[in-house]
N, C-alpha and C positions, 0 to 999 in steps of 0.2 A: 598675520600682517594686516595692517589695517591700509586699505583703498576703499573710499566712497561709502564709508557705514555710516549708520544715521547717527546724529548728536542726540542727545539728552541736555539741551542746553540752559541754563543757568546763572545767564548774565540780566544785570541789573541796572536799568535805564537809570539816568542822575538826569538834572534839570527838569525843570517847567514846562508844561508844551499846554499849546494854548486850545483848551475843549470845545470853542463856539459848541455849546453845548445847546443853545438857545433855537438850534437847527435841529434837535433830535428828532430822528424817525420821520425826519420830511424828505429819505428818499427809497421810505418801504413800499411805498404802499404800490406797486405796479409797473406799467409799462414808463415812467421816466418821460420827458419833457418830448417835444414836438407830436405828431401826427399818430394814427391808429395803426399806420402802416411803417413807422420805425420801432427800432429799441434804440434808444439814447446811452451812449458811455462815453466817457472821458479819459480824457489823456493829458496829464499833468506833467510834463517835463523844462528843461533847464532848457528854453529855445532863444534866449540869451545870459550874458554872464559868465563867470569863469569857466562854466560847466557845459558853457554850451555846446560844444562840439561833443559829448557824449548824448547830450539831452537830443539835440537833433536827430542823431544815429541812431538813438534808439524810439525813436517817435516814427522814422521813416519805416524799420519795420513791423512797428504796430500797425499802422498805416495801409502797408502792403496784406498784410494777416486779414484785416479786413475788406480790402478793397478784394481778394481773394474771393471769399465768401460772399460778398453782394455779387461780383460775377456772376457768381454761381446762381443766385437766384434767391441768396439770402434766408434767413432762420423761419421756416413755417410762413412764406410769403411776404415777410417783413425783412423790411435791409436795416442795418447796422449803421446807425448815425455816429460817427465820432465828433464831437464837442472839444475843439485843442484850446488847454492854457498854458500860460508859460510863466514856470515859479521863480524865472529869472534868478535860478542859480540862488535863492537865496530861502532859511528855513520859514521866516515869515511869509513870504511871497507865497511858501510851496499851500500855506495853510489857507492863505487867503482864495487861492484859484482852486484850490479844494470845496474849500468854504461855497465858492459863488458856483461851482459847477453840481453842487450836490443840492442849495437852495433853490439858484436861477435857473438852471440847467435841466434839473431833475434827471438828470445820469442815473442808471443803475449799475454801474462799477466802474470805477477807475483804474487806469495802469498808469503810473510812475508815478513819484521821479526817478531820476536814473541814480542819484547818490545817498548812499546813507541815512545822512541826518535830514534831508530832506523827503525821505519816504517817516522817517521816525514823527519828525514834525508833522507829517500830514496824519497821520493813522491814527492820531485822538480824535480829530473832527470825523473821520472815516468810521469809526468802530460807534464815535455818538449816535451815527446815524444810518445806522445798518448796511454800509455802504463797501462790497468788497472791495480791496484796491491790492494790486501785483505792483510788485518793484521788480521791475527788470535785475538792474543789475546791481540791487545792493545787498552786499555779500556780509555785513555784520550781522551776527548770531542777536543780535536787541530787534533787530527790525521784527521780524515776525512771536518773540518770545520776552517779557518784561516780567522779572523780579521770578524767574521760575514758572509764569504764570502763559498760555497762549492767549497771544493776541488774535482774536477770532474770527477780526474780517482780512486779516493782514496776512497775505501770500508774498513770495517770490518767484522766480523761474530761474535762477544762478544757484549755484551750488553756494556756502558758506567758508566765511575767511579759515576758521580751522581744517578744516577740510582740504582748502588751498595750501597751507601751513605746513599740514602734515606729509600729503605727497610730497615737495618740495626738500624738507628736512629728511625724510625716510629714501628719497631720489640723490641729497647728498650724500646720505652715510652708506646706504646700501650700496647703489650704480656706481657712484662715483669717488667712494672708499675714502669721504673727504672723512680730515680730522677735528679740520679747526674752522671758523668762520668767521667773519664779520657780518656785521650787520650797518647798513647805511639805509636810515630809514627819513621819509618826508614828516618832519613834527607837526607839519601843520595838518597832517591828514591822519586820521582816525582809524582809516583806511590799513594805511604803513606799519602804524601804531600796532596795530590790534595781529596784523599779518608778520610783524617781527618780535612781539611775543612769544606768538603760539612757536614759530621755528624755533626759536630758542630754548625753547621748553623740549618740544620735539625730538632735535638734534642732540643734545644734551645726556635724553632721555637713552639716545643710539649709541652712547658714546662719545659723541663729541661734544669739541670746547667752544664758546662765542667768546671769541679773544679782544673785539672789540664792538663796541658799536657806535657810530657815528651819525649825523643828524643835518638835511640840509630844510633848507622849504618849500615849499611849490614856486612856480618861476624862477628862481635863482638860476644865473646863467655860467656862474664860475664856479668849479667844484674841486677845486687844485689842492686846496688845503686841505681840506679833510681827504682828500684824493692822494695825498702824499703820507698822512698819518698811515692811512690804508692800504698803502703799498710795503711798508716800513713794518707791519702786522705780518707780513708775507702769508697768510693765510690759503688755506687751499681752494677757499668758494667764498665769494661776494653775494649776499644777499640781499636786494636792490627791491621790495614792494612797493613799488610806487608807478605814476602813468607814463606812457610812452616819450611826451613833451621834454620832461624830465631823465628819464633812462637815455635816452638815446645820446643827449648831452654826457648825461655823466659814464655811459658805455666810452664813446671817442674819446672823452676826456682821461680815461685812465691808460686807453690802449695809447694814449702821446707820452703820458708818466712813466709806462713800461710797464704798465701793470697787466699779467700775463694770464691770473688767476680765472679759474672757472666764474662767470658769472650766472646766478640765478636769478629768476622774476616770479610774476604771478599774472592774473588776468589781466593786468593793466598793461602789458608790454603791450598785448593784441592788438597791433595797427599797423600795417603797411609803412607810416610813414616814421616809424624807429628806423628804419635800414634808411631812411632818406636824410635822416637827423645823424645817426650815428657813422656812416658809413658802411658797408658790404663787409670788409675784411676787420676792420672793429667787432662787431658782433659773432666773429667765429668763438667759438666755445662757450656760447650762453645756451641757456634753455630757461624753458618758463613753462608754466601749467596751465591751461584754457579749458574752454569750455568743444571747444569740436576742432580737427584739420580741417581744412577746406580739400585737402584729398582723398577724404573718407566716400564714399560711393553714396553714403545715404544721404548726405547734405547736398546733394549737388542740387535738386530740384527745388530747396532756397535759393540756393548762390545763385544760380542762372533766371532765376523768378525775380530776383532782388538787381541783379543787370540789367536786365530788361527794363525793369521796370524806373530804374534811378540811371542807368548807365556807367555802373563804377560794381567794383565788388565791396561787397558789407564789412561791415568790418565787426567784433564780437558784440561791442554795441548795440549795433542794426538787429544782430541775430537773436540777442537777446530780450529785446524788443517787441520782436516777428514771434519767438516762442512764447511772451506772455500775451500774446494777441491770438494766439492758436488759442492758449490754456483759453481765454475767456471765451473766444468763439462756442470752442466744447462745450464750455459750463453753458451758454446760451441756448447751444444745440439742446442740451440734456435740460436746464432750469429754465428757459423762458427766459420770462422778462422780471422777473421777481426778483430782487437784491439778495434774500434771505436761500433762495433756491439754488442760484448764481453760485452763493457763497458754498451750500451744500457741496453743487456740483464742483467745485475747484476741489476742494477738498479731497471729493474721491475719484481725480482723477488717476487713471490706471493706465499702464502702457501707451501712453499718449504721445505721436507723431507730432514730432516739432521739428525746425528748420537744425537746431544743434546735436540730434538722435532723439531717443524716445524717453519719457518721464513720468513717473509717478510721483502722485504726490503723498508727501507722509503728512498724514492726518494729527501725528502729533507734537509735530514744530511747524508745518507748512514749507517745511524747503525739499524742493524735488528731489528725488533718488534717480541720480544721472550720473551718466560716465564722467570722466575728468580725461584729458590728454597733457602729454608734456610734449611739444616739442622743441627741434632742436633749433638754431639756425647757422648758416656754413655759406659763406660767398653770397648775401641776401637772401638765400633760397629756404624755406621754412620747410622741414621734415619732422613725420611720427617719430618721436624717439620711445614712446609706450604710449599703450591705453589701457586704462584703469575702468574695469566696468563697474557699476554700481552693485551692492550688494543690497538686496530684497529681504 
């Protein structure tokens, strides 16, 4: 049975992305921009625009990862500058605050952005100029791997969309003895896209059939039509990959239809305020796959770090944030202030204490080898329903 094995991955970047190449190697050469007594890094996220609300979440526990560590006294007597821009949600923007953080800046690594195509678009200017940079949370199998080939300064700290895919489809046909499926996926998101594939291939693979699939967009606020085709499917599981904004609507939306069917998701469900969107008794019989519970005993000393510290609990966002802000702490701890050493040390990270459990990293895609969880949720109240340890 396959949980949490490594990819061999294979996928092939399409489009243009812009090299500022004209920057190379102006952010090797050492300690990075301000004083004798910093190390300078950046943080590139969506801190406005459609993304903003992820881009924030997860810059706040970068944020915290570092403000941890200069407490403490900081790396061999030097504190940890963080430099924030904001790619304003958008692919050009992400390259441009890339661009000025790694010329003006003199950063010696950056973390994020938080979305896909916006870590893709930055990691040509990144790699021209030796500059590592982690993506929190974007889970496409292109970000860290193009054309077969690794991308060399290009980490993450999220597990990958097949990986999400596969529990999911293997969680339908095994646990929950579905037969048949639909699929109701966001077109405009690459995201959806790429996580309603691999199910289908997946499930298929188990035995079962995708009887339909259906298609809305990000925002859209009515989902009745295609919500009615989808009830009329009578299928045994809905499979919903897309962000919480969205699910929560089309969760209430089908439980007013009559639609009774098991609902499944993926990381994006992860927010609190799905139950505030969809309702408490709407979201009885769904589950989704994440990155940690918040009832696990090892998280707690983020979650209560991250209270504190903001006055709200985190949400997967924040966490995952907080763990590529640990990864880089590490690599600092272990590399200096040296981009090239930096990068070294991501690379071999081993058994490594982050706020979502602990991670290594595989040295030959760059995506951590970490647990995965499903769980359930019942009256608002989010429960383990499994956890899937990562195989080494």
């Amino acid at each position: 049975m396959f949980f949490g094995k490594k990819f061999k991955l294979m996928s092939v970047l399409t489009g243009g992305l812009l090299a500022c190449s004209m920057f190379a190697g102006c952010g090797g050469d050492g300690a990075g921009g301000g004083n004798a007594d910093e190390i300078v890094v950046g943080s590139n996220f969506e801190l406005t625009g459609n993304h903003a609300q992820y881009g924030t979440n997860a810059n706040n526990g970068l944020k915290l990862a570092i403000k941890e560590i200069n407490d403490a006294g900081g790396v061999n007597g030097k504190k940890i500058k963080l430099v924030e821009a904001d790619s304003k949600s958008e692919t050009a923007e992400s390259v441009n605050a890339a661009t000025k953080l790694i010329s003006d800046d003199k950063v010696v690594a950056i973390v994020g952005p938080a979305v896909t195509a916006n870590v893709i678009a930055e990691s040509q200017v990144a790699t021209d100029n030796n500059i590592p940079i982690i993506g929190p949370c974007a889970t496409n199998p292109d970000v860290t791997v193009e054309g077969g080939n690794l991308k060399k300064f290009v980490f993450r700290s999220c597990f990958i969309d097949p990986q999400q895919s596969e529990v999911m489809a293997q969680f339908a046909a095994k646990d929950l003895n579905a037969k048949t499926a639909v699929l109701y996926l966001d077109s405009s998101s690459d995201y959806s896209k790429s996580l309603g594939k691999i199910f289908k291939e997946k499930f298929e693979e188990d035995g079962g059939k995708v009887v339909m699939e259906e298609a809305f967009l990000a925002k859209d606020q009515d989902f009745k039509a295609a919500l009615t085709k989808i009830k009329n499917a009578n299928a045994d599981v809905i499979f919903v990959p897309a962000y919480y904004e969205e699910v929560g609507k089309i969760v209430k939306q089908a439980r007013e239809l009559g639609i009774n069917s098991t609902i499944l998701g993926t990381d994006g469900w992860d927010d609190t305020k799905v139950v505030d969107i969809a309702g408490k008794d709407a979201l009885n019989n769904t589950f989704f796959c994440t990155h940690y519970f918040e009832g696990d005993e090892e998280v707690q000393d983020f979650i209560n770090a991250y209270k504190k510290e903001y006055n709200t609990a985190p949400n997967v966002f924040a966490a995952l944030g907080y763990d590529a802000g640990k990864m880089l702490v590490d690599a600092i701890q272990r590399g200096g202030d040296d981009p090239q050493k930096i990068r070294d040390a991501i690379e071999s990270i081993k058994d490594l204490k982050v706020g979502t459990g602990v991670i290594t990293m595989d040295a030959m895609t760059h995506n951590p080898i970490k647990g995965i969880v499903v769980l359930a949720t019942q009256d608002g109240e989010r429960s383990l329903r499994t956890k899937i340890a990562p195989e080494k």
